[in-house]
DSSP file (Angstrom, degrees, kcal/mol; ACC not computed):
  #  RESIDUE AA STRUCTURE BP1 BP2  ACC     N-H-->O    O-->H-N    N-H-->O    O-->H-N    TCO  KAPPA ALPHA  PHI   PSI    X-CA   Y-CA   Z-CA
    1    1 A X              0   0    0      0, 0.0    17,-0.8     0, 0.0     2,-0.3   0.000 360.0 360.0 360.0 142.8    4.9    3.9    2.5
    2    2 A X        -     0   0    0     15,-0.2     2,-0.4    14,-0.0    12,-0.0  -0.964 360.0-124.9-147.6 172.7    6.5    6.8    0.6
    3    3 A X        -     0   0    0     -2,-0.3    12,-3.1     1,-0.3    13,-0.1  -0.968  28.7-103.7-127.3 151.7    9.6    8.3    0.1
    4    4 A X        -     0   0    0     -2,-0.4    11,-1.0    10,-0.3    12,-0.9   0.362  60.2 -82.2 -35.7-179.0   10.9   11.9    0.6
    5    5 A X    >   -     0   0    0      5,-0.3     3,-1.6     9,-0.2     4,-0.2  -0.840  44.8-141.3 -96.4  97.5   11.2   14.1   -3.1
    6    6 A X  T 3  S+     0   0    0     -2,-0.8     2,-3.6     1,-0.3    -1,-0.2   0.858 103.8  52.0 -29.1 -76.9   15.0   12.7   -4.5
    7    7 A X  T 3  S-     0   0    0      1,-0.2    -1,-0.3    -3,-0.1    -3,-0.0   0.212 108.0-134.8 -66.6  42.5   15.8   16.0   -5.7
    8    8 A X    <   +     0   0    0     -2,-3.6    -1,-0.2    -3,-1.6    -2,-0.2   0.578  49.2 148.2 -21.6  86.7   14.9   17.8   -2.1
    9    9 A X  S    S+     0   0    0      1,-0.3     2,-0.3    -4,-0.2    -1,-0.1   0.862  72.5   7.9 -76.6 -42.7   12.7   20.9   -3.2
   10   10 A X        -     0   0    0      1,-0.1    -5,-0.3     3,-0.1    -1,-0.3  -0.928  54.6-132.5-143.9 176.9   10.8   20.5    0.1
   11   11 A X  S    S+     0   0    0     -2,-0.3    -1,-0.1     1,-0.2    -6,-0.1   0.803 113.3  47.3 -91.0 -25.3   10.5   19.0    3.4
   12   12 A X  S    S+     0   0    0     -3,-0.1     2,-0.3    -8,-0.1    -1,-0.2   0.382  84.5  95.0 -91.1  14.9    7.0   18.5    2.5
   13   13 A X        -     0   0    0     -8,-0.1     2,-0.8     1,-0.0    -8,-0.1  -0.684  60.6-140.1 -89.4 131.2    6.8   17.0   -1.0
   14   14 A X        -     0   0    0     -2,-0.3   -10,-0.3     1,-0.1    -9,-0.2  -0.815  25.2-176.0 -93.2 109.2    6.5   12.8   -1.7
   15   15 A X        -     0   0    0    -12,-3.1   -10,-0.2   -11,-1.0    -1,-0.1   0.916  43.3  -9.9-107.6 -91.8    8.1   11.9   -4.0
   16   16 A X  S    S+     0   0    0    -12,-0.9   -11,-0.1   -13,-0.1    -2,-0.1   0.969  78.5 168.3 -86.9 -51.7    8.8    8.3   -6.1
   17   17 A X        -     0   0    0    -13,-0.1   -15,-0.2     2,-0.0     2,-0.1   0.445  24.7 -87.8  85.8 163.4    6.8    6.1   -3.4
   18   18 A X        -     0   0    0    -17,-0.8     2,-0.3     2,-0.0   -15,-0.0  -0.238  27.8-174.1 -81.6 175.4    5.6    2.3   -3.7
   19   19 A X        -     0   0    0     -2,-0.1     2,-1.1     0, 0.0    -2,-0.0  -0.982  34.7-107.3-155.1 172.4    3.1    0.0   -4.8
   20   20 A X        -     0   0    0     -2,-0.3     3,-0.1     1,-0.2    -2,-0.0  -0.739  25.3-168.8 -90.1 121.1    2.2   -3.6   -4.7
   21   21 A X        -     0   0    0     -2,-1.1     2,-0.3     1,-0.2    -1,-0.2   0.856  67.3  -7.5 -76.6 -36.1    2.8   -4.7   -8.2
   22   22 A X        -     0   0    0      2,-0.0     2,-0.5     0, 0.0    -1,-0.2  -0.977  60.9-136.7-163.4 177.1    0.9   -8.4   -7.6
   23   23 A X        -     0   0    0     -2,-0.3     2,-0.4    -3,-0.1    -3,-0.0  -0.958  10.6-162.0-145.6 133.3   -0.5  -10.3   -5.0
   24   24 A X        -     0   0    0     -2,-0.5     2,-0.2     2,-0.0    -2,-0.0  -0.540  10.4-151.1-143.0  82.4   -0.3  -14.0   -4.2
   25   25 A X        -     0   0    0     -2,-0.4     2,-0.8     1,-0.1     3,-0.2  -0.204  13.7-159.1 -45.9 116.4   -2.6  -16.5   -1.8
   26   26 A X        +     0   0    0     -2,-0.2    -1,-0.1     1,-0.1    -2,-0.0  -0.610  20.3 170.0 -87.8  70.2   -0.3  -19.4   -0.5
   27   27 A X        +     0   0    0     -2,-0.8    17,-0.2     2,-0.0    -1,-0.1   0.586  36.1  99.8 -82.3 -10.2   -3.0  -21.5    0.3
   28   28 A X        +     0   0    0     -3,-0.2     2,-0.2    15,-0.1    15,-0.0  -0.320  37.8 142.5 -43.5 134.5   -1.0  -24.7    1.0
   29   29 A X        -     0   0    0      2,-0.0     2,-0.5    -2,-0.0    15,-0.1  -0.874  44.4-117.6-169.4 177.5   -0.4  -25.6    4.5
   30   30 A X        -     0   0    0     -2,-0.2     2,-0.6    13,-0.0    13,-0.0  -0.753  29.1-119.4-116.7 173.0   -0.4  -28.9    6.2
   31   31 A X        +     0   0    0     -2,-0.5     2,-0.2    10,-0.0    10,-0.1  -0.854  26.3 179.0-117.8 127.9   -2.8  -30.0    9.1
   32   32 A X        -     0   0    0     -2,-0.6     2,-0.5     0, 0.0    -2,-0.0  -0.812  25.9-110.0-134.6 143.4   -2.3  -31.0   12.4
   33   33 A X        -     0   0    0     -2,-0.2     2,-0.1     2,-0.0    -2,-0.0  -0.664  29.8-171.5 -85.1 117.3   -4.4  -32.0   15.4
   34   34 A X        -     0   0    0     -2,-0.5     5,-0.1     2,-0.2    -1,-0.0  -0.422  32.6-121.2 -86.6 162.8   -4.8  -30.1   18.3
   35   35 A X  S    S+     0   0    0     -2,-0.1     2,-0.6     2,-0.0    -2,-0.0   0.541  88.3  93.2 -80.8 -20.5   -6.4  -30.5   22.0
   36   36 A X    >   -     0   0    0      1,-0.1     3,-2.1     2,-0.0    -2,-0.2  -0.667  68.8-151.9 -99.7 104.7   -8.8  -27.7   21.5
   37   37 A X  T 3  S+     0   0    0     -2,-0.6    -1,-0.1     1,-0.3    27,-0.1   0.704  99.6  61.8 -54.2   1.0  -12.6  -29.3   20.0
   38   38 A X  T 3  S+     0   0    0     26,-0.1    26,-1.0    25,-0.1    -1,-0.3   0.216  75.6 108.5-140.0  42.4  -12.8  -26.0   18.5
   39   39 A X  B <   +A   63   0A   0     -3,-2.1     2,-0.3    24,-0.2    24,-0.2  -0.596  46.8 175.4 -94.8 144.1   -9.7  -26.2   16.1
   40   40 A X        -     0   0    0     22,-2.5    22,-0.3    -2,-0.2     2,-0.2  -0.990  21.1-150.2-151.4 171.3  -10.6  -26.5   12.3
   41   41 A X        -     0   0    0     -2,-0.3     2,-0.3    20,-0.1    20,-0.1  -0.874  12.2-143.9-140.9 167.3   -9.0  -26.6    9.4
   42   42 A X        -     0   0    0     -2,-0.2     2,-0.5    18,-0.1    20,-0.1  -0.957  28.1-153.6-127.8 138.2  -10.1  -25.4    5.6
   43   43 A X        -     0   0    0     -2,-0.3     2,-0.3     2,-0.1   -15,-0.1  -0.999  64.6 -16.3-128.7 119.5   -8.3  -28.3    3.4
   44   44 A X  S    S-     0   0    0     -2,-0.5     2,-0.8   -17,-0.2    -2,-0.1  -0.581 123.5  -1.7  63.5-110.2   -7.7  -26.7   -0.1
   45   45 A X  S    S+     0   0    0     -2,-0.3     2,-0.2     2,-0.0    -2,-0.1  -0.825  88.1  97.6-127.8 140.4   -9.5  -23.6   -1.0
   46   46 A X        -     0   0    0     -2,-0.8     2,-0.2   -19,-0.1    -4,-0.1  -0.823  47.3-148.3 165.9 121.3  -11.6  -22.4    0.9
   47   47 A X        -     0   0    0     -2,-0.2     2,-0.6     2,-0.0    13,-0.2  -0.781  24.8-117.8-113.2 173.6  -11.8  -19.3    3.8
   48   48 A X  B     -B   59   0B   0     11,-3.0     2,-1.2    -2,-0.2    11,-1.2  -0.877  28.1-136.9-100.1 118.7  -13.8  -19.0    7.0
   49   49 A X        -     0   0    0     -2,-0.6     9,-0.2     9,-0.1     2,-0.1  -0.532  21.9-173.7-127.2 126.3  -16.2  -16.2    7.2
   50   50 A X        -     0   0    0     -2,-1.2     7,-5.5     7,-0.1     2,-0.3  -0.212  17.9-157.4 -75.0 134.3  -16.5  -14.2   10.0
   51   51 A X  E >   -C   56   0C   0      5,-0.3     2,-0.7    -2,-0.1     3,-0.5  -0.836   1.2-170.3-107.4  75.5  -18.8  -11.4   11.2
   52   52 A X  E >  S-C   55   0C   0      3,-1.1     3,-2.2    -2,-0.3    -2,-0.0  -0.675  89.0 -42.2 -75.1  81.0  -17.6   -8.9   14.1
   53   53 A X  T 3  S-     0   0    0     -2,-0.7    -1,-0.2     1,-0.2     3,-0.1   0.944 128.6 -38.5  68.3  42.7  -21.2   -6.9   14.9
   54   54 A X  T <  S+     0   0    0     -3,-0.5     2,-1.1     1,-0.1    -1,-0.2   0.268 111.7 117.2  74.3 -12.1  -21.6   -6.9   10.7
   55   55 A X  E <   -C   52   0C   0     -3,-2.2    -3,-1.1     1,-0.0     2,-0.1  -0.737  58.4-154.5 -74.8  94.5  -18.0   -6.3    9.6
   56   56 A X  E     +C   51   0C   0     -2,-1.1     2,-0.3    -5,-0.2    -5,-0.3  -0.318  17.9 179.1 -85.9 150.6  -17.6   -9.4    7.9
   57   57 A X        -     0   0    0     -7,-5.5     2,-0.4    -2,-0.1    -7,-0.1  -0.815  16.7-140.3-113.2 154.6  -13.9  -10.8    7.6
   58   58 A X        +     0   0    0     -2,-0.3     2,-0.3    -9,-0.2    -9,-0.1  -0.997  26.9 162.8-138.8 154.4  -12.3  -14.1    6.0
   59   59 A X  B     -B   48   0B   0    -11,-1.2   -11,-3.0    -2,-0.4    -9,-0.1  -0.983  41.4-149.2-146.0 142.8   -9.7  -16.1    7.4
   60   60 A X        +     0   0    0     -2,-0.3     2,-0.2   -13,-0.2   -18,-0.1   0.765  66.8 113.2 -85.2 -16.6   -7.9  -19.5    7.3
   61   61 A X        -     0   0    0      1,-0.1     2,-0.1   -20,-0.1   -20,-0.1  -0.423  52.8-165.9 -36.6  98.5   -6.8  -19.4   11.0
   62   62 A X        +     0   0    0    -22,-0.3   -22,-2.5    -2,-0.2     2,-0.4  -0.469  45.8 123.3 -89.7  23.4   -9.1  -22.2   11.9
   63   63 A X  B     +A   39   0A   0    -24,-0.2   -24,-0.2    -2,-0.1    -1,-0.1  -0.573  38.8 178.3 -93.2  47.0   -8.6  -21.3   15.7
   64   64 A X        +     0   0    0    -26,-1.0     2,-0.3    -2,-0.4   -26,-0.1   0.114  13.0 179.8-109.3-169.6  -11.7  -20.7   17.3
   65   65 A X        -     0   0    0    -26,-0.0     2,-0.4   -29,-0.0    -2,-0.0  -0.937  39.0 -96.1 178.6 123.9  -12.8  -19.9   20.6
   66   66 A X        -     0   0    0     -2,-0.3     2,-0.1     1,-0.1     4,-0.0  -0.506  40.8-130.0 -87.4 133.2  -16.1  -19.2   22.6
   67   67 A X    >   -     0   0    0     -2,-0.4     3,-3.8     1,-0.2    -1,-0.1  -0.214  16.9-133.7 -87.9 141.2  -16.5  -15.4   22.6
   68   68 A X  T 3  S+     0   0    0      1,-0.3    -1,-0.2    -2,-0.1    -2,-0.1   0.699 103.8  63.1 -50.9 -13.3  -17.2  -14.6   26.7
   69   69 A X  T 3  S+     0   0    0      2,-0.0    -1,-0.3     0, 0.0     2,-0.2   0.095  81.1 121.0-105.2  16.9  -20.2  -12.2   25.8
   70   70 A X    <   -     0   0    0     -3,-3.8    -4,-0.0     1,-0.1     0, 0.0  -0.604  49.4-158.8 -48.8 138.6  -22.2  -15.4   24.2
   71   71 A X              0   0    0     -2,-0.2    -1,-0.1     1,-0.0    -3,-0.1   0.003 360.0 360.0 -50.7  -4.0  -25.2  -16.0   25.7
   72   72 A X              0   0    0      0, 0.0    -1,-0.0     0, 0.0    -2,-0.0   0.651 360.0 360.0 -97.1 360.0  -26.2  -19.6   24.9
């Protein structure tokens, strides 16, 4: 995100713009049972982590699902 130049010298100059000043995990949440055997849940801290074709990721989304291009 940015903002235009306050004092408008040009249409292309950026001027005072943002940042994130701090960051905060919320890692609370409460856990509830689902129909799906291949719901799971991470109960304090803890993430899941996942590998897309070597981009690894982490998540709490404890949702999983068998991907249609498995083989087994």
């Amino acid at each position: 995100m940015f903002a235009t130049s306050l004092n408008g010298a040009g249409a292309n100059e950026v001027g005072i713009g943002t940042k994130v000043a701090a960051s905060r995990a919320v890692l609370a949440s409460n856990i509830t049972s689902t129909n799906n055997a291949l719901d799971v849940a991470v109960n304090g801290n803890g993430f899941y982590r996942m590998s897309n074709n070597g981009v690894v990721t982490y998540s709490r989304n404890g949702q999983f699902h068998l991907d249609r291009r498995a083989s087994w």
